[in-house]
C-alpha positions in Angstrom: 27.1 -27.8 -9.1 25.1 -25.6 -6.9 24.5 -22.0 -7.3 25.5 -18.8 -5.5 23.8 -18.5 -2.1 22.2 -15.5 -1.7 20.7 -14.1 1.4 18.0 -11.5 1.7 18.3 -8.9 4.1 14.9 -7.3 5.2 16.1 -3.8 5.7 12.4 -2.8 7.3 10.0 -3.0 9.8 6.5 -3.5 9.7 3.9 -3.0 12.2 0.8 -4.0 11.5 -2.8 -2.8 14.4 -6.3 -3.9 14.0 -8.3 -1.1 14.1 -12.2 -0.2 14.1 -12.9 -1.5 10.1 -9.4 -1.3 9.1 -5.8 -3.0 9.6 -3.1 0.1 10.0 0.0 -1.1 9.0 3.3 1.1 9.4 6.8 0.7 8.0 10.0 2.3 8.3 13.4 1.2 7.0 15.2 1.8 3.4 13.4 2.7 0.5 14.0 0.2 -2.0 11.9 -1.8 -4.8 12.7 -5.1 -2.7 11.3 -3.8 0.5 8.4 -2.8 -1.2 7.7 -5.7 -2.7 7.9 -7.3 0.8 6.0 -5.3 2.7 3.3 -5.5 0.2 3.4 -9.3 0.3 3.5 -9.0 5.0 0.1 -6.9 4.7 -1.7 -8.9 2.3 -0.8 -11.7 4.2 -2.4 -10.3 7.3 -5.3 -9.2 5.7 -5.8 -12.3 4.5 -5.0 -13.7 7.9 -7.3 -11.0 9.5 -10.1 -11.5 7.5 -9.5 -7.7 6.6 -10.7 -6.0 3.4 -9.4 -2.1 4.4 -6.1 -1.3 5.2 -4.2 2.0 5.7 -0.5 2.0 4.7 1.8 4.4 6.7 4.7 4.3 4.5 8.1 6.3 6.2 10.9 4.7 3.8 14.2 6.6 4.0 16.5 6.8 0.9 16.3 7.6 -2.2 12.6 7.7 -3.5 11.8 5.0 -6.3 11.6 5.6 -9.9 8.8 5.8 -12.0 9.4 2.2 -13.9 10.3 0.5 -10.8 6.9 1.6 -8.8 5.4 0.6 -12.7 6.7 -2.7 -11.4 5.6 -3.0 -8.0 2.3 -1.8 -8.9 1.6 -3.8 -11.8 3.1 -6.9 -10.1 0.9 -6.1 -7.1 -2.4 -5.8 -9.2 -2.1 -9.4 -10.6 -0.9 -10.8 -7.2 -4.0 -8.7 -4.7 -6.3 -8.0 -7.1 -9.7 -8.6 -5.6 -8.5 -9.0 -2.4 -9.5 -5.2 -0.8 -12.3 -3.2 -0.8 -10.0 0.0 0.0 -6.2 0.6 0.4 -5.5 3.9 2.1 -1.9 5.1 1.2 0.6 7.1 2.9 4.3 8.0 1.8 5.4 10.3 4.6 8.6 11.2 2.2 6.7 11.1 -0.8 8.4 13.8 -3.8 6.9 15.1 -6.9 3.8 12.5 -8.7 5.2 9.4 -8.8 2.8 8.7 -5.7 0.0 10.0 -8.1 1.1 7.9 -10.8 1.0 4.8 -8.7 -2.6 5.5 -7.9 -3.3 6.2 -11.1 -2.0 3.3 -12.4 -3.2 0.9 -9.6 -7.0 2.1 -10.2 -6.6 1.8 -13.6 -5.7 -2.4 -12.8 -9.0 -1.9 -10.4 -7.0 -1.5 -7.2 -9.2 0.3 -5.0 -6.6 2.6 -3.8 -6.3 6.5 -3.2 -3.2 8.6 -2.1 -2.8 11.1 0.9 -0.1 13.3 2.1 -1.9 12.6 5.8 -3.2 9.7 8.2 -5.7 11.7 9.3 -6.9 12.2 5.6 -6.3 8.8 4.8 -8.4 7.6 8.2 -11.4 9.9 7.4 -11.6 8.3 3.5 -11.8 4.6 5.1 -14.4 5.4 7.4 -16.5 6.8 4.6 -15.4 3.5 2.8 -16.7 1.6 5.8 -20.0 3.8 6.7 -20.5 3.3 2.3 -20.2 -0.4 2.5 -18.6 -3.2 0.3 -16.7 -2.6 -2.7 -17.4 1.2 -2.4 -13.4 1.7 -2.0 -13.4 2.0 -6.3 -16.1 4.6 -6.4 -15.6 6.9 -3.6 -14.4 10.6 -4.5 -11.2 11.3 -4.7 -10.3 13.2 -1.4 -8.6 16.0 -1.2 -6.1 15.4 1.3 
């Protein structure tokens, strides 16, 4: 007897630009662990696909924002899967509220994801392209920005 079919809606977009040292991907859509997770996997894939080791995330999820053991989750899930695979992942939640963003990061270094946090692209930009002008692997060392 076969089981239930189940289809998976993607309830996002992703658009993903090549940039000068960096891919810049953007997604909108509903805010939901699943989406995450997907996403995640899309621009890994075309980093991989790119030949890409930078990226910039331009997250602008509506709904309600995620709770602290489901982004536990999706980062610690993430860290096993792309672990290795970047030298810097700039991050962006447009609707981000309270830490849980800072707790991601947090978290995700502490796996030896090189990845920081910013309430702005522009912020986020300017910390990749002293991650570029630094060289390899200096995405895990670089200060923490502040913005």
């Amino acid at each position: 007897m076969a089981g239930p079919a189940y289809h998976l809606r993607v309830e996002y977009t992703l658009r993903v630009e090549q940039t000068a040292g960096y891919l810049h991907a953007t997604v909108t859509g509903r805010n939901t662990a699943d989406n995450v997770a997907r996403y995640m996997q899309e621009v890994m894939q075309e980093c991989s696909a790119r030949r890409c080791r930078r990226v910039l995330i331009e997250e602008n999820l509506e709904g309600p924002r995620l709770g602290t053991m489901d982004v536990y989750a999706l980062v610690t899930a993430g860290a096993r899967q792309f672990h290795g695979l970047l030298e810097a992942l700039a991050f962006v939640d447009l609707n981000a509220e309270g830490g849980v963003m800072r707790f991601a990061e947090d978290l995700a270094v502490n796996r030896g994801i090189p990845v920081r946090v910013f309430r702005t692209v522009a912020g986020a930009e300017q910390w990749l392209a002293q991650v570029g002008a630094a060289g390899a692997g200096a995405g895990a060392t670089a200060p923490k920005p502040s913005a």
